[in-house]
C-alpha positions as CSV (number, residue, x, y, z in Angstrom):
1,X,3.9,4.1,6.8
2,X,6.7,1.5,6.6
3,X,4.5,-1.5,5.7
4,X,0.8,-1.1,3.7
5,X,-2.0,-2.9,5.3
6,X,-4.6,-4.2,3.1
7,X,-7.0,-1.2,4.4
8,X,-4.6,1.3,2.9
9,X,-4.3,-0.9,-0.3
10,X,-8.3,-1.2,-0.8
11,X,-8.5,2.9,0.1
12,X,-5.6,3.3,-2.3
13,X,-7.1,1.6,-5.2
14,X,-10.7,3.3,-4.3
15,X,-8.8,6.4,-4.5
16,X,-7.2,5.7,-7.5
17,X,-10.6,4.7,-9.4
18,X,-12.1,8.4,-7.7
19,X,-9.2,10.4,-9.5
20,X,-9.3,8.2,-12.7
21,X,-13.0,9.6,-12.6
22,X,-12.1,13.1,-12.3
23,X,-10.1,13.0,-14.9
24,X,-11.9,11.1,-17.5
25,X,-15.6,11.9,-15.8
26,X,-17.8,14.1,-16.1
27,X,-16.3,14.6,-13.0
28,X,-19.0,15.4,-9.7
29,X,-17.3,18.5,-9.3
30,X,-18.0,19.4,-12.7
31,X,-21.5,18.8,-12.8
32,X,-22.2,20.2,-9.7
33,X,-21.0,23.4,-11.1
34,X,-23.1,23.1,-14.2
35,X,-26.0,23.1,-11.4
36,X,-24.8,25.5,-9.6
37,X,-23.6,28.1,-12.1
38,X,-26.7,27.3,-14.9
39,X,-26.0,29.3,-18.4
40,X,-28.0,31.6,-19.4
41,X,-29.8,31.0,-22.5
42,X,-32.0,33.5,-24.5
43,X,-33.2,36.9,-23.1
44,X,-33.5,34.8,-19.4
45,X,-31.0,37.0,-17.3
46,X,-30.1,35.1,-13.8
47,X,-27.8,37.6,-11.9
48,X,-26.4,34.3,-10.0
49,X,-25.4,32.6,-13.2
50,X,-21.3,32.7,-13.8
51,X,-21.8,30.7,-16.5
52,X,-19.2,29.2,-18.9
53,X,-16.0,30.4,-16.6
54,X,-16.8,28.6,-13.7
55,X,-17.8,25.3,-15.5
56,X,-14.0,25.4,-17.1
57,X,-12.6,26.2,-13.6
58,X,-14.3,23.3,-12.3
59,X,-13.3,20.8,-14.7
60,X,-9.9,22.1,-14.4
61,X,-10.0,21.8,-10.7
62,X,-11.3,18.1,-11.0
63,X,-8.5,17.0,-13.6
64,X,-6.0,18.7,-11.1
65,X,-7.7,16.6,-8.2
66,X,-7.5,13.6,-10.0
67,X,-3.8,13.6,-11.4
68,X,-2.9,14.9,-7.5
69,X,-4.6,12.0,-6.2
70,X,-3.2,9.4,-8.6
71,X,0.5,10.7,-8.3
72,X,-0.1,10.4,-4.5
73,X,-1.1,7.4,-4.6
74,X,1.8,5.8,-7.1
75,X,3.8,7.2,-4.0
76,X,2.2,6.0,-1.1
77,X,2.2,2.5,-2.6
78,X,5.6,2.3,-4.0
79,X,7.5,4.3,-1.1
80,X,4.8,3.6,1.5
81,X,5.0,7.7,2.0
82,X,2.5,8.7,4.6
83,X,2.5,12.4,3.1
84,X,1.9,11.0,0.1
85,X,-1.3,9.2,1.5
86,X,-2.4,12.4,3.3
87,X,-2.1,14.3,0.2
88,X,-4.3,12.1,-1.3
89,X,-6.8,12.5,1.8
90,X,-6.4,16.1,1.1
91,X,-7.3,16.0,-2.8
92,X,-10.4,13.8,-1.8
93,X,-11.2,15.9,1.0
94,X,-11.3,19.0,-2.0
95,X,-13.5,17.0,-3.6
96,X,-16.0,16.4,-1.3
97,X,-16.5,20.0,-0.1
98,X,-17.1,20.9,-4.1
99,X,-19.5,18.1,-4.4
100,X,-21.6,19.1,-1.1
101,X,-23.3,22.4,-2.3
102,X,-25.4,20.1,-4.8
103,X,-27.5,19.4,-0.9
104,X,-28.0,22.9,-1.0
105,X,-30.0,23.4,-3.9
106,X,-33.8,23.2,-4.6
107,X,-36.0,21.9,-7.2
108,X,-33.4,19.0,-8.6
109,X,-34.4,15.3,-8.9
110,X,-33.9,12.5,-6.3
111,X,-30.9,11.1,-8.8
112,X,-28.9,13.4,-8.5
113,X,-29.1,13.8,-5.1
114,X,-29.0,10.2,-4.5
115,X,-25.3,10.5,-6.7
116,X,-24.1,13.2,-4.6
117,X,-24.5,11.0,-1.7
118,X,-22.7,8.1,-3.2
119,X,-19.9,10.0,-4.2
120,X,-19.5,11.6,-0.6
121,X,-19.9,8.3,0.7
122,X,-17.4,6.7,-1.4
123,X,-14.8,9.8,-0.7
124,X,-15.2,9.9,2.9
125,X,-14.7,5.8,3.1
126,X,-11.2,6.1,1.2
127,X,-10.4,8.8,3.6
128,X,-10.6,6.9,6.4
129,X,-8.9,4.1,4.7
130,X,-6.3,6.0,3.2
131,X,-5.6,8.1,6.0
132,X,-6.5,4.3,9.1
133,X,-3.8,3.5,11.7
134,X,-2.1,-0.4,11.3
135,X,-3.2,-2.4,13.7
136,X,-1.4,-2.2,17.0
137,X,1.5,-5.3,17.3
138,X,0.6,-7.2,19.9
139,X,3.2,-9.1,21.9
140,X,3.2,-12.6,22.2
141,X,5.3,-14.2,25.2
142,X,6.2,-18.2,25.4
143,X,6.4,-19.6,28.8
């Protein structure tokens, strides 16, 4: 990527914003682990719940998403580093499959899947930014 275009820069800064959020957040990843893995509280048993473990594993996972994503993108802008940008795909890619089993679960209200969405949505358009082609050169001849 020798020269940004300003669809890489907008997909750079979305990215940016999206790991600034995983860091600082609650992070989707995070709280779609807290629906996923529900404590236990009382004498309730729930032989699904993990519990406490992978709540911390999934905040950890979203500050390591985020700091991947915003060191790949200090590189793809400064050195105009195509790995760097396709790490960044990659981190955001990470994030999205550990947002999508919130679709998967019953019995929660519209909000939160209505959040979910937005935050796939948002993901999947840096993506394609991030990761879009410059536009092809075209040739122009003088008589």
């Amino acid at each position: 990527m020798s020269a940004l275009t300003v669809r890489h820069r907008v997909g750079l800064v979305m990215a940016a914003l999206l790991g600034v959020a995983d860091i600082t957040g609650p992070a989707p990843s995070a709280i779609a682990a807290a629906l996923l893995f529900p404590q236990t509280t009382g004498n309730e048993a729930d032989p699904f719940s993990i519990g406490g473990p992978a709540i911390i594993a999934s905040f950890v996972l979203a500050v390591v998403l985020g700091v991947s994503t915003l060191i790949g993108v200090v590189l793809a802008w400064v050195l105009g580093s195509r790995l760097a940008a396709r790490a960044v795909a990659a981190a955001r890619v990470v994030a999205v499959l550990i947002t999508a089993p919130v679709f998967l679960l019953e019995g929660l209200e519209a909000w939160i899947f209505v959040l979910a969405a937005a935050v796939v949505i948002v993901n999947i358009t840096t993506i394609v930014l991030v990761l879009s082609r410059p536009a092809a050169r075209t040739i122009v001849r003088t008589p």
